[in-house]
C-alpha positions in Angstrom: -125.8 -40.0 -84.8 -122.5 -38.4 -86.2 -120.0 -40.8 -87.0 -116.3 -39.1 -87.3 -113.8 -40.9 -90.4 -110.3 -40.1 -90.7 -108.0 -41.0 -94.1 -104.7 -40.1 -95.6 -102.4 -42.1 -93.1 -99.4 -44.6 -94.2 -95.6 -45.2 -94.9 -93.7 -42.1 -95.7 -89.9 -41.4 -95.6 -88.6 -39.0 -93.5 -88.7 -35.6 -94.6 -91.8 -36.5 -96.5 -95.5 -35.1 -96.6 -98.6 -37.0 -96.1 -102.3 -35.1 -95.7 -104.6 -36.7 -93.8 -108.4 -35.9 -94.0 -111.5 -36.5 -91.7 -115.0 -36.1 -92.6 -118.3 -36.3 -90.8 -121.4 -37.9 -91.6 -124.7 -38.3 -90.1 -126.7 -35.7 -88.4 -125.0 -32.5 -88.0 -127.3 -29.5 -87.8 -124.6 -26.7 -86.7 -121.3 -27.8 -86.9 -118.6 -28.7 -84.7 -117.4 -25.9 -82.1 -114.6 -27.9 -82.3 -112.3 -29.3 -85.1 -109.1 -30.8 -83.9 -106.1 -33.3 -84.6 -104.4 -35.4 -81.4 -101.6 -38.3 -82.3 -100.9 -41.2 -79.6 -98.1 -43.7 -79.5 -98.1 -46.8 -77.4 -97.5 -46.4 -73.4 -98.0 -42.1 -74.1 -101.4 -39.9 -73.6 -102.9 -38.9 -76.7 -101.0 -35.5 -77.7 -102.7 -32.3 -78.7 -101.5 -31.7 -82.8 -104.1 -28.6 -83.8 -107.4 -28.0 -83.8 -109.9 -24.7 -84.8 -112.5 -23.6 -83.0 -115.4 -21.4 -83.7 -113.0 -18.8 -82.6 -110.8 -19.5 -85.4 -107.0 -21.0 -85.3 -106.2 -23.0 -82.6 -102.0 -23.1 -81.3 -100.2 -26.0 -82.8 -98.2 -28.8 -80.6 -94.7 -27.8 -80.3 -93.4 -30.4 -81.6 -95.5 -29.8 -84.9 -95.2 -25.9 -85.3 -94.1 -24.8 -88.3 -94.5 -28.2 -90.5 -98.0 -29.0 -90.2 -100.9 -27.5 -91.3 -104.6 -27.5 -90.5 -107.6 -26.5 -92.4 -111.4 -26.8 -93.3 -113.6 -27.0 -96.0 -116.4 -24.9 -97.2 -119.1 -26.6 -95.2 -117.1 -26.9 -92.1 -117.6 -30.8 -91.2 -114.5 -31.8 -93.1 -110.5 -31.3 -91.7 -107.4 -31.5 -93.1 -103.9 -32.0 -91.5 -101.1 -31.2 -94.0 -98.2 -32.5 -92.3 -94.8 -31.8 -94.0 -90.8 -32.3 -92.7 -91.9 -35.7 -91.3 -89.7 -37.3 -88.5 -89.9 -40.5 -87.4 -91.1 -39.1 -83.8 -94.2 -38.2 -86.0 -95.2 -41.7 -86.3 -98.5 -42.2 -84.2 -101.8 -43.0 -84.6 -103.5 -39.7 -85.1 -106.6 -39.4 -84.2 -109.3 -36.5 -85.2 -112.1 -35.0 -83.2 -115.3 -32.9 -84.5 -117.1 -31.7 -81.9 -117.2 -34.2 -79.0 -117.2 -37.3 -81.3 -113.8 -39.1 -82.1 -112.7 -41.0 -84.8 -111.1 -44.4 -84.7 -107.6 -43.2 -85.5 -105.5 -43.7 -89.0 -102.0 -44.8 -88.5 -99.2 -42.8 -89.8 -95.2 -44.3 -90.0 -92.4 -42.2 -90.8 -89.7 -44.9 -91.6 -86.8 -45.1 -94.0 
């Protein structure tokens, strides 16, 4: 059973940078045809952040483009988020997806 773990979240000012991580663990024969980032507030749908696929980069949100970052590792079962130019409308839990397994979320706060 693949379990999906994400890390990196917390307090951060605005205009500051925090990178969150997410790894997988367990069973995973071929990878994830999937790797992707969402972010949900309270009383919102979870939002689409970024995501790539086996067909490479996937479109950022809007409201991201331009100050946050995706990437993978080497072996392809561990994303990154680089999120820069924070705003306080950033602040969300954010939540990462490998495949069709979620994680439990990692709370980020952009607050002054």
């Amino acid at each position: 059973q693949v379990q999906v773990v994400e890390s990196g979240g917390g307090l951060v000012q605005p205009g500051g940078s925090l990178r969150l991580s997410c790894a997988a663990s367990g069973r995973i024969i071929f990878g994830f045809n999937l790797m992707a980032w969402y972010r949900q507030t309270p009383g919102k749908e979870r939002e689409w952040v970024a995501g790539i696929s086996n067909f490479g980069l996937m479109p950022y949100g809007d409201s991201v483009k331009g100050r946050f970052t995706i990437s993978t590792d080497g072996a392809k079962n561990t994303v990154n988020l680089q999120m820069n130019s924070l705003k306080p409308e950033d602040t969300a839990v954010y939540y990462c997806k490998l495949g069709q397994v979620w994680g439990k979320g990692t709370l980020v706060t952009v607050s002054s």
